[in-house]
Backbone as CSV, one residue per row, in Angstrom:
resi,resn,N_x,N_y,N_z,CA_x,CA_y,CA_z,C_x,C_y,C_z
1,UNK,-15.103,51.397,-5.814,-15.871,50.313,-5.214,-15.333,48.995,-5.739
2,UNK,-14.871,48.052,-4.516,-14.730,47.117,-5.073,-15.519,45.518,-4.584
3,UNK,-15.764,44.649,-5.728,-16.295,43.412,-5.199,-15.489,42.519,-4.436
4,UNK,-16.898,42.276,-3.738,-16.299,40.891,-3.075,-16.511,39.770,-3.186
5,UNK,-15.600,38.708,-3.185,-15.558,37.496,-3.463,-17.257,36.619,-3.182
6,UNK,-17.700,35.839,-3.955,-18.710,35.345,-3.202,-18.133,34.300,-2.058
7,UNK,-19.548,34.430,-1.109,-18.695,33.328,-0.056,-18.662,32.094,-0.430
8,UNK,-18.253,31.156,-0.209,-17.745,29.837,-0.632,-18.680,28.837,0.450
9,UNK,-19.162,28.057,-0.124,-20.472,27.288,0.890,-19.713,26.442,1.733
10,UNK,-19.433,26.512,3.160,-18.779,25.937,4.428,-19.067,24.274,4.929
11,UNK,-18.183,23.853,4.559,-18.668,21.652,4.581,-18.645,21.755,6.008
12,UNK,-20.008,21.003,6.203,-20.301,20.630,8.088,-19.553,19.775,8.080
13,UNK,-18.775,20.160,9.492,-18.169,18.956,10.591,-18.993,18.144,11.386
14,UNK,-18.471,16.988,11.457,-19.230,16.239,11.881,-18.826,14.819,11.687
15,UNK,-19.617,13.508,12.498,-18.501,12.556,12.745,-19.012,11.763,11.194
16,UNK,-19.266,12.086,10.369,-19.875,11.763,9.013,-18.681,12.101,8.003
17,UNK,-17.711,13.570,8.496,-16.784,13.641,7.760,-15.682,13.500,8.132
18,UNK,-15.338,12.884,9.462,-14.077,12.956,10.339,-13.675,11.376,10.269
19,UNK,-12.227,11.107,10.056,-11.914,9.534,10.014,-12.337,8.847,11.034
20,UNK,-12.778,7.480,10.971,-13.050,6.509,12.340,-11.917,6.436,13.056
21,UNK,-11.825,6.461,14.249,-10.710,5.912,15.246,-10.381,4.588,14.794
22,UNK,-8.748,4.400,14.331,-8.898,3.090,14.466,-8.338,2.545,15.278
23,UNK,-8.329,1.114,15.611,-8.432,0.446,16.788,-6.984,0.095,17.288
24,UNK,-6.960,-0.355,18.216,-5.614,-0.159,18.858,-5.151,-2.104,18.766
25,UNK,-3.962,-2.645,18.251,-3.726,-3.521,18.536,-3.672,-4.360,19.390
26,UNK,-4.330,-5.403,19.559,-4.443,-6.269,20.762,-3.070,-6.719,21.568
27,UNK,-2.239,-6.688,20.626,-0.692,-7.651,20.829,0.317,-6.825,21.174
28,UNK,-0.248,-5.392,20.542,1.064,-4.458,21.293,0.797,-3.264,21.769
29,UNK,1.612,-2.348,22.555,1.126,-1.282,22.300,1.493,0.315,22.084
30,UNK,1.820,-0.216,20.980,2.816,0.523,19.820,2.039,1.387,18.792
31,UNK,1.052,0.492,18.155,0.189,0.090,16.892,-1.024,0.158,16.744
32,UNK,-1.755,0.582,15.648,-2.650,0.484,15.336,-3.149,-1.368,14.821
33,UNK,-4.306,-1.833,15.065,-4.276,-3.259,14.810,-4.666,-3.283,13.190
34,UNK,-4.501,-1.829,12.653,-4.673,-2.036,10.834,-2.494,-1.739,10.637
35,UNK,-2.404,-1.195,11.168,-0.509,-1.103,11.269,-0.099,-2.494,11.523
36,UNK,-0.466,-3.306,12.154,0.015,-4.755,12.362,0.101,-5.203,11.568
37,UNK,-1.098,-5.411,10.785,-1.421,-5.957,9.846,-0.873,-5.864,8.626
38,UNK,-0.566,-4.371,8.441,0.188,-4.456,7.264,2.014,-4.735,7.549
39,UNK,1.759,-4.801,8.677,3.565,-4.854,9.146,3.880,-6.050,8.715
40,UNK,3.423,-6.945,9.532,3.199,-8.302,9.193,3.465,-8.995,7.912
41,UNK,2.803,-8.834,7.092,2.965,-8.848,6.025,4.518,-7.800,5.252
42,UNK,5.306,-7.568,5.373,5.740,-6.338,4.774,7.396,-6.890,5.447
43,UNK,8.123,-6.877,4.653,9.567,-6.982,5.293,10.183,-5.632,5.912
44,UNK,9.455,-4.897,5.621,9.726,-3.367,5.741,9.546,-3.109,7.518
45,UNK,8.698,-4.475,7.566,7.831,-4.001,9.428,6.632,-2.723,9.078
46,UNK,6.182,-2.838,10.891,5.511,-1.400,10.927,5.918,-0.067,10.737
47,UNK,7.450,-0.139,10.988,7.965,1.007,10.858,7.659,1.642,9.432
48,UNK,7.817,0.806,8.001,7.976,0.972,6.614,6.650,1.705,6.424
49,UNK,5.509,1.366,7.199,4.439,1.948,7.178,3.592,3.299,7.850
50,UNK,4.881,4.089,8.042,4.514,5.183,9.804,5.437,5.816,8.953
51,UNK,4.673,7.030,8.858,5.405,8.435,8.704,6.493,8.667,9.658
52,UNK,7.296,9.514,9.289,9.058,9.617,9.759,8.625,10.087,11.384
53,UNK,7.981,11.043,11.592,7.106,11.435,12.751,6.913,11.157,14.224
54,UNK,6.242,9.924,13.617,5.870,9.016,14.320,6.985,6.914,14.448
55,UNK,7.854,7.565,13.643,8.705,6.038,13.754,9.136,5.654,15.018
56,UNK,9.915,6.552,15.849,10.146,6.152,17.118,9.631,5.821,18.154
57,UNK,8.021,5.759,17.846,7.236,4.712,18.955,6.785,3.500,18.083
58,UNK,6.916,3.098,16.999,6.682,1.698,16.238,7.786,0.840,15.965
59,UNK,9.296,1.837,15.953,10.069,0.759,16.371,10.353,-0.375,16.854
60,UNK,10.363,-1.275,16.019,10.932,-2.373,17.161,9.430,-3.316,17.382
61,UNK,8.458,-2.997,16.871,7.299,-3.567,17.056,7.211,-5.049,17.138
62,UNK,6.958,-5.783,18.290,7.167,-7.098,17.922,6.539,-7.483,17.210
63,UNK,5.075,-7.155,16.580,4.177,-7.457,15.792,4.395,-8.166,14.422
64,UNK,6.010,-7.223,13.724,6.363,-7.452,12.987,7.513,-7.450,12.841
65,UNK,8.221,-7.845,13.694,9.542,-8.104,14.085,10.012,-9.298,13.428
66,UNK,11.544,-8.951,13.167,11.871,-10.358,12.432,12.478,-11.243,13.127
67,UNK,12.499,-11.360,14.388,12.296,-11.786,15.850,10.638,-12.732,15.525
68,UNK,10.306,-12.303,15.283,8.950,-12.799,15.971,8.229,-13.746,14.534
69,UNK,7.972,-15.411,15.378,7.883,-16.495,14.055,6.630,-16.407,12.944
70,UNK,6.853,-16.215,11.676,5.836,-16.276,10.445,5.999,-14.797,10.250
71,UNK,6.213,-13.901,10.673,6.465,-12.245,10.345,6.979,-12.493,8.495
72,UNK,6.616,-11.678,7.818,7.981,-11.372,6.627,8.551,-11.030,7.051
73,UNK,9.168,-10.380,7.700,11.057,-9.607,8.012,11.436,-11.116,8.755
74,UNK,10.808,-11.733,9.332,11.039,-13.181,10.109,11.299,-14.563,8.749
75,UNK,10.454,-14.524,7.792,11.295,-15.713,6.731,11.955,-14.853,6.134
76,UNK,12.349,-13.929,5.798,13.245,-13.157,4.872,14.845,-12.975,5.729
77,UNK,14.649,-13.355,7.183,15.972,-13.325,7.915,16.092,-14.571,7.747
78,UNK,15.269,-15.723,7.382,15.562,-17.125,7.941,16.395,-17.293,6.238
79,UNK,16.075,-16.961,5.422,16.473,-17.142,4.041,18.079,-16.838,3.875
80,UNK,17.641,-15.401,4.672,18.980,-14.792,4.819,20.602,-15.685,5.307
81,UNK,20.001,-16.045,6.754,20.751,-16.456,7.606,21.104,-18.168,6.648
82,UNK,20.569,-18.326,5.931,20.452,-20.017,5.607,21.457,-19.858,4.272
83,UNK,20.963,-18.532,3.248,22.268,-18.728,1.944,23.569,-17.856,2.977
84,UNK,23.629,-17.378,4.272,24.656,-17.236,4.407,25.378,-18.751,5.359
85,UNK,24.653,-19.297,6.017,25.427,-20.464,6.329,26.062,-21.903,5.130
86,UNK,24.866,-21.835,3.627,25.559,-22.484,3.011,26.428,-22.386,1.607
87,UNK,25.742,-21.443,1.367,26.930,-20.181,0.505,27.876,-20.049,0.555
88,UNK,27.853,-18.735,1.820,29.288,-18.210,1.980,29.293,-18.135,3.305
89,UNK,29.075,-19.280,4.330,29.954,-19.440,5.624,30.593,-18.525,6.867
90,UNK,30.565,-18.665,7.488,31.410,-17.432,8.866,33.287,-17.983,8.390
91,UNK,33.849,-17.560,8.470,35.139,-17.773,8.932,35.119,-19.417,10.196
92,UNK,36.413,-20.030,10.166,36.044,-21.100,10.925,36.043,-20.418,12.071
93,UNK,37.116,-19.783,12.968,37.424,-19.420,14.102,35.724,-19.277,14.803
94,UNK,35.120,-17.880,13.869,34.020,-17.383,13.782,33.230,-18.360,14.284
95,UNK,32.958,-19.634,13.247,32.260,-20.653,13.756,32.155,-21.406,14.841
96,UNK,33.636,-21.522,15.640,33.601,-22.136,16.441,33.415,-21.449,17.884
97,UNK,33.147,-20.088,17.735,33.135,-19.173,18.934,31.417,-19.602,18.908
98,UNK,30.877,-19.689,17.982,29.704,-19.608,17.916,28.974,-20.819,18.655
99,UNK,29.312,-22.037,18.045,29.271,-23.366,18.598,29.769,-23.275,19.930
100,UNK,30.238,-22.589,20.559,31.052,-22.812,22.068,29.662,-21.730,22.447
101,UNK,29.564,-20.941,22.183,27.810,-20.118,22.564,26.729,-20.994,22.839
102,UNK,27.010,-21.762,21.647,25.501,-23.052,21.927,25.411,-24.075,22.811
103,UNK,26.823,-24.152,23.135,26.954,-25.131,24.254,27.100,-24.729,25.626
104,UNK,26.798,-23.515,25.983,27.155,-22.724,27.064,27.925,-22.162,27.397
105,UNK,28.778,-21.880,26.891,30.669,-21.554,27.269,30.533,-19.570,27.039
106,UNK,31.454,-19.487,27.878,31.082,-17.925,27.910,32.292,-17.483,27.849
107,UNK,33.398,-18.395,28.231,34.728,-17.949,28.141,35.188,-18.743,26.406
108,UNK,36.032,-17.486,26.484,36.782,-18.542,24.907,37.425,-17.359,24.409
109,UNK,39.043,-18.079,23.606,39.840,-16.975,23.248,39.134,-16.524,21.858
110,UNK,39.373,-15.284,21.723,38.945,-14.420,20.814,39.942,-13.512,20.193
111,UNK,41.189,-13.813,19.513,42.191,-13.104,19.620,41.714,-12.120,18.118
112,UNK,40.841,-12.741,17.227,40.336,-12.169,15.882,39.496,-11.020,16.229
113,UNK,38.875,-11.206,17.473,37.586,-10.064,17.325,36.483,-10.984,16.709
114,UNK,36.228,-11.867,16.995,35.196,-12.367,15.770,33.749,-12.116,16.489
115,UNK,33.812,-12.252,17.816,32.418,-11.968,18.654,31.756,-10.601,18.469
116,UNK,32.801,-9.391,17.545,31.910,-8.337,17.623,31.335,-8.396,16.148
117,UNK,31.676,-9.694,15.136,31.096,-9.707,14.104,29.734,-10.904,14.298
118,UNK,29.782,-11.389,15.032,28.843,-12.232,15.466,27.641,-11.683,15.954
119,UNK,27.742,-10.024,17.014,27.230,-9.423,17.566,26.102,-8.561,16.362
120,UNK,27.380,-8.218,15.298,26.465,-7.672,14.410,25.514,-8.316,13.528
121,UNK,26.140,-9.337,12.862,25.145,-9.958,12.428,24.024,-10.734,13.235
122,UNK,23.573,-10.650,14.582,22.921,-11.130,15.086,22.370,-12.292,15.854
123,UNK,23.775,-13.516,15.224,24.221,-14.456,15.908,24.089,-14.374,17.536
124,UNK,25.017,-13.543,17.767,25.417,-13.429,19.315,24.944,-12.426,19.839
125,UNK,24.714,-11.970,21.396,24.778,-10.876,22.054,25.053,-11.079,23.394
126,UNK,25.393,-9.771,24.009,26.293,-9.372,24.908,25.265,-8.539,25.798
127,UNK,24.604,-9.253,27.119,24.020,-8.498,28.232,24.020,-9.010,29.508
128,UNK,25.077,-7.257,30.191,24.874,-7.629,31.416,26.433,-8.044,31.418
129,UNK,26.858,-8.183,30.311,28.379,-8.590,30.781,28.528,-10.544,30.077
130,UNK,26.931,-11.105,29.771,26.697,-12.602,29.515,26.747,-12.686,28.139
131,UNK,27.483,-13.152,27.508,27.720,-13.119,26.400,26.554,-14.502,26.130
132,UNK,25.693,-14.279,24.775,24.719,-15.926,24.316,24.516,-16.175,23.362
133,UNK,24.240,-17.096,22.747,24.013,-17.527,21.195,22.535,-16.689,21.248
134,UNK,21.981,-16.263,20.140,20.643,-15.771,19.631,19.483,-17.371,19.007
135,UNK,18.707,-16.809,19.027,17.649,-18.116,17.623,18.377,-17.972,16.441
136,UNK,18.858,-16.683,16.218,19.362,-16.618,14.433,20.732,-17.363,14.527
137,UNK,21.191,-16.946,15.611,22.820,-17.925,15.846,22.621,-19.402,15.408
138,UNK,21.290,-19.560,15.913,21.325,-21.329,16.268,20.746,-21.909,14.741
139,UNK,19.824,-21.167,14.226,19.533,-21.033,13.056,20.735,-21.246,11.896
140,UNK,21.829,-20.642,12.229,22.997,-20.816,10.989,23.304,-21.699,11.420
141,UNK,23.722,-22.222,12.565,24.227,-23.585,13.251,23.523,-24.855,12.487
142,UNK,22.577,-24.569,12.320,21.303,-25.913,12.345,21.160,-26.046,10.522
143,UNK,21.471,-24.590,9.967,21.613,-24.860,8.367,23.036,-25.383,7.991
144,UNK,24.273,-24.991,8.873,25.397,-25.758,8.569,25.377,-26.966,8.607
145,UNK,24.545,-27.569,9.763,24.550,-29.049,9.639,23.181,-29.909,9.518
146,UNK,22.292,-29.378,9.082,21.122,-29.870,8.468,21.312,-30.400,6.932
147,UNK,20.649,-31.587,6.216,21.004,-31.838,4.758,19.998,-31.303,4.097
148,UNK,20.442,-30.916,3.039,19.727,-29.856,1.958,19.247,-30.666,1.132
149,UNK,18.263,-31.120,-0.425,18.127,-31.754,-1.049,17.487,-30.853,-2.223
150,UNK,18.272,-31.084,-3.553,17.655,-30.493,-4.815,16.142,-31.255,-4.527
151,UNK,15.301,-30.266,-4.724,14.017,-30.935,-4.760,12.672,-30.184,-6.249
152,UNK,11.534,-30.807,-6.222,10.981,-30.217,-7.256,10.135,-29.162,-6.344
153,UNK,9.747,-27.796,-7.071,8.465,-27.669,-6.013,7.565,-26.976,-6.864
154,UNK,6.310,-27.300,-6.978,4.885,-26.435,-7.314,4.228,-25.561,-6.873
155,UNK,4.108,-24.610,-7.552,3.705,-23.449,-6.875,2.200,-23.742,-7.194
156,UNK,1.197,-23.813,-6.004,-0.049,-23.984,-6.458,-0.870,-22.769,-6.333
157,UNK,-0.453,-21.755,-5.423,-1.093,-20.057,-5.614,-0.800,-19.016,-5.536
158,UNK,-0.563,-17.679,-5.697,0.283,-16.902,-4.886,-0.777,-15.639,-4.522
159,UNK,-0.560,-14.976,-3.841,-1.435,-13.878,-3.454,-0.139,-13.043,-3.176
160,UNK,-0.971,-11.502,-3.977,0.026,-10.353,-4.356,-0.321,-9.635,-3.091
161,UNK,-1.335,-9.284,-2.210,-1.770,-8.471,-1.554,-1.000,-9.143,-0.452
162,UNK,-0.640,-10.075,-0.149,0.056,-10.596,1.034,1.581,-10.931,0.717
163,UNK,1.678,-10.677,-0.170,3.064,-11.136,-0.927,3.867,-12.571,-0.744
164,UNK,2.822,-13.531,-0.901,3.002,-14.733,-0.228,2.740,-15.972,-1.271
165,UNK,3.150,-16.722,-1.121,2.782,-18.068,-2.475,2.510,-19.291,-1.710
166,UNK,1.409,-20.164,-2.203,1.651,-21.601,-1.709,2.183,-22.610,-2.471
167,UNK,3.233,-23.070,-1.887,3.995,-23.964,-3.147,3.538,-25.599,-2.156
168,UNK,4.199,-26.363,-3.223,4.269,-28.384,-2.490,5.436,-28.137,-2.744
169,UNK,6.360,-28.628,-1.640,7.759,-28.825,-1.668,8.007,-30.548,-1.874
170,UNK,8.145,-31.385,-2.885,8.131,-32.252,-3.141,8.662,-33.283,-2.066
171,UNK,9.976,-32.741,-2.182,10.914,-33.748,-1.204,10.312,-33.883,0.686
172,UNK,9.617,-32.763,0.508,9.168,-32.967,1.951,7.614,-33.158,2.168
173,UNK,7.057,-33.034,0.853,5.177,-33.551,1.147,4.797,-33.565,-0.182
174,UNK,3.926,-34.410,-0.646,3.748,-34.304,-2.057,1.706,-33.500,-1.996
175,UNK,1.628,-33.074,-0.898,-0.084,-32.892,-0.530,0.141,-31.851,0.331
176,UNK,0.823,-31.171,1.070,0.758,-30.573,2.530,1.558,-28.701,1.885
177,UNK,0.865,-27.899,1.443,0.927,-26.452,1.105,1.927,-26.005,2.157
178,UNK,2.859,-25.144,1.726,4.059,-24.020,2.311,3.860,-23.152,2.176
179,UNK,4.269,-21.781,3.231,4.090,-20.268,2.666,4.997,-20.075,2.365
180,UNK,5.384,-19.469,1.116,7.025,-18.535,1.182,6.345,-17.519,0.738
181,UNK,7.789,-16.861,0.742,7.888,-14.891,-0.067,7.559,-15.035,-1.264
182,UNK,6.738,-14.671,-1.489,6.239,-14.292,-3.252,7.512,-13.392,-4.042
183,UNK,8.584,-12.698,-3.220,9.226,-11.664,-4.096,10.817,-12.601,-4.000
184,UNK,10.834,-13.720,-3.147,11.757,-14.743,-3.362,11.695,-15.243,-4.805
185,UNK,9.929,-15.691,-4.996,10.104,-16.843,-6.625,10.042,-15.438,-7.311
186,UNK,9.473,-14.234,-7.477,9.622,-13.825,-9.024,11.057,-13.100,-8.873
187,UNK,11.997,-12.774,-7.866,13.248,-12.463,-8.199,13.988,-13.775,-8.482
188,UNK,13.848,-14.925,-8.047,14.644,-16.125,-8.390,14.600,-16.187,-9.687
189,UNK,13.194,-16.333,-10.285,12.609,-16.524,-11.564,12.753,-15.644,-12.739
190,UNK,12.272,-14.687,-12.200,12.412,-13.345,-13.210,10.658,-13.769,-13.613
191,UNK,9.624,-14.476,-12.890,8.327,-14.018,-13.723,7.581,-13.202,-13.372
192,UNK,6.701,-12.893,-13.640,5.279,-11.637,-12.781,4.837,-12.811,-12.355
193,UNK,3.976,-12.595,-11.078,3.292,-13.149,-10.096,1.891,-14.139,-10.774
194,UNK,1.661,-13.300,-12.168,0.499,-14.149,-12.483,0.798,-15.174,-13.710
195,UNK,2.583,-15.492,-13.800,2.919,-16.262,-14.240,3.471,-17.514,-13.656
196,UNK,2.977,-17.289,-12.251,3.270,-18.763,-11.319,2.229,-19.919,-11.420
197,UNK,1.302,-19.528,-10.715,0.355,-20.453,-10.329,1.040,-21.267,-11.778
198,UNK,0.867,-23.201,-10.889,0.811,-24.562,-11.871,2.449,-24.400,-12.551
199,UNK,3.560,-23.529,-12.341,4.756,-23.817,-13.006,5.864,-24.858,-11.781
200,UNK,6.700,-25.341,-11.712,7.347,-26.104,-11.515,8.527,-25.575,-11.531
201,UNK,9.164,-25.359,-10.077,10.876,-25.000,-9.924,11.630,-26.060,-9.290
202,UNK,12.881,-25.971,-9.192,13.395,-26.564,-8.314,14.577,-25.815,-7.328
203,UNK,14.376,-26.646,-6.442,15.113,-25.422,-5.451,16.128,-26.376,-4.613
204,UNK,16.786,-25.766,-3.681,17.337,-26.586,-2.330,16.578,-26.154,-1.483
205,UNK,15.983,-27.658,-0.614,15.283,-27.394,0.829,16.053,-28.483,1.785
206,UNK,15.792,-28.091,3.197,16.035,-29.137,4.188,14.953,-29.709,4.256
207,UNK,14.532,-31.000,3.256,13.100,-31.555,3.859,13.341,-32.267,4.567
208,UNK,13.703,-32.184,5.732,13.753,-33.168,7.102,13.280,-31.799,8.200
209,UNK,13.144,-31.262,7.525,12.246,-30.126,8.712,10.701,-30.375,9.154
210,UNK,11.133,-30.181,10.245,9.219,-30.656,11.157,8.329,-29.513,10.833
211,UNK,8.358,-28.871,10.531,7.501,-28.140,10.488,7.612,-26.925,9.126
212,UNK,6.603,-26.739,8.511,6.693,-26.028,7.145,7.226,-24.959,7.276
213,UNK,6.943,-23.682,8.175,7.401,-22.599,8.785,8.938,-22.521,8.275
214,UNK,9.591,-23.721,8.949,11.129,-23.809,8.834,11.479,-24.080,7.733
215,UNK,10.799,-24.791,6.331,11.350,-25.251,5.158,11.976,-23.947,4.879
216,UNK,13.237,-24.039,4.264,13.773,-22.526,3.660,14.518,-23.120,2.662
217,UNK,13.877,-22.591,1.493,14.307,-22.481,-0.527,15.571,-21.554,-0.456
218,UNK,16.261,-22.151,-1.192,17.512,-21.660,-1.859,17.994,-22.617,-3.295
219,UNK,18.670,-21.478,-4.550,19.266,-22.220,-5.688,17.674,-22.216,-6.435
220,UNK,16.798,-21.504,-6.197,15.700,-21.663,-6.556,15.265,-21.204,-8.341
221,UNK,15.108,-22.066,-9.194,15.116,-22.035,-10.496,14.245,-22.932,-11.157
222,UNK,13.527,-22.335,-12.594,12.652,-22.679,-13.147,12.957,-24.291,-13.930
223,UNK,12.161,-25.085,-13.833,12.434,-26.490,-14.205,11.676,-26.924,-15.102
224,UNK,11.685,-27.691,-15.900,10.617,-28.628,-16.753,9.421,-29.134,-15.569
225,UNK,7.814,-28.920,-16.410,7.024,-29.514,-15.678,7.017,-31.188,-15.390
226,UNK,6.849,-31.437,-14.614,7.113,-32.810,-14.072,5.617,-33.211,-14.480
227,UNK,5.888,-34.917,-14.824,4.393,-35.862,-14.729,3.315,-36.084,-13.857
228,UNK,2.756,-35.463,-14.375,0.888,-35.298,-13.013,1.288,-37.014,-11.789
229,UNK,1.627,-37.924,-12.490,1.739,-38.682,-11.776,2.935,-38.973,-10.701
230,UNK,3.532,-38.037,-10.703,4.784,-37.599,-9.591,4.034,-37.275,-8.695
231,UNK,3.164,-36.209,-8.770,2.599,-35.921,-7.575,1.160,-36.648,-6.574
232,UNK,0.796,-37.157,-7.599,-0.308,-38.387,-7.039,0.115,-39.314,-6.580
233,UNK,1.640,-39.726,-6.307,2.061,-40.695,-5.893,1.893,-42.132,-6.645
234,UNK,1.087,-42.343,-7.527,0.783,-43.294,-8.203,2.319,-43.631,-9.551
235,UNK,3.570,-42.990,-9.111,4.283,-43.092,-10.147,5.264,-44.706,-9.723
236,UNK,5.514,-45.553,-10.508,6.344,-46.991,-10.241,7.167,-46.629,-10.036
């Protein structure tokens, strides 16, 4: 004779133990509108956030596309595209195929191949047979010949959950808050996040940019705190 196991007490089903539906994104329809959200935020996109499974319908999500303006994967290309225009440059040829893109020109000798390096990095593309400059094309264009200025900047908050900081970019507002990448200043820096708030860097910006969105930091390094009265404007 042998025993049997006792039975094991059976958990009711029911919509008490079953996950909520969640809601479907307004903007796409790809996504969950809690997947946006974290896409958004995330240089990774929605994809970084979707099991292997399921990646090939979140692909490409404009939600969080680095295509698409204020995204992280969107300032983390603009950063990109900006230390590569004043850094380390296209080749001239390169450059000037590019500039003949911006001006409309569709014909132009290419004896280098340089349009299929243009293609890759995202500059250029090819549809339909129409060869065109991209936003990111015009973007390196506009950092080659935009002026840069060592400037001071204050970081006045950062939030880890969004991975985002508000700094004053001196040279371009001494009152008016910026978003950048939070993982820009503590890799520039080398600090933890809760060693920002109130420190003082200096960086290169184009402050002749209209709009904060576009300010883009580079050369970005820790500085002596500057006099309270720098920023009140009250300095002679």
């Amino acid at each position: 004779m042998t025993l049997m196991e006792p039975m094991r007490p059976v958990t009711p089903v029911g919509p008490d133990q079953l996950r909520p539906a969640q809601q479907p994104c307004p903007q796409c329809t790809c996504c969950t509108q809690e997947l946006c959200e974290r896409g958004r935020l995330d240089v990774a996109q929605c994809l970084g956030h979707t099991p292997n499974r399921f990646a090939p319908y979140v692909a490409g999500c404009p939600c969080s596309a680095e295509t698409t303006r204020g995204t992280h994967a969107w300032r983390a290309v603009q950063i990109r595209t900006v230390k590569h225009a004043t850094e380390h440059p296209l080749h001239e040829s390169a450059e000037l195929i590019l500039r003949a893109l911006a001006g409309g020109a569709d014909a132009f000798a290419d004896p280098a191949g340089q349009f299929r390096g243009l293609r890759a990095r995202g500059y250029a593309r090819q549809e339909e047979g129409a060869r065109t400059i991209t936003p990111l094309g015009r973007r390196y264009l506009a950092a080659r010949d935009e002026r840069r200025f060592t400037t001071p900047v204050q970081i006045e908050a950062v939030d880890s959950r969004k991975d985002t900081a508000t700094v004053v970019v001196v040279g371009w507002s001494l009152t008016d808050g910026v978003t950048v990448l939070l993982r820009q200043l503590t890799y520039a820096t080398g600090l933890a996040p809760e060693q920002l708030p109130g420190r003082f860097l200096e960086a290169k910006a184009n402050c002749y940019a209209a709009d904060a969105d576009d300010l883009v930091l580079t050369r970005i390094q820790v500085s002596p705190d500057l006099p309270a009265e720098w920023l009140s404007g009250s300095a002679a």
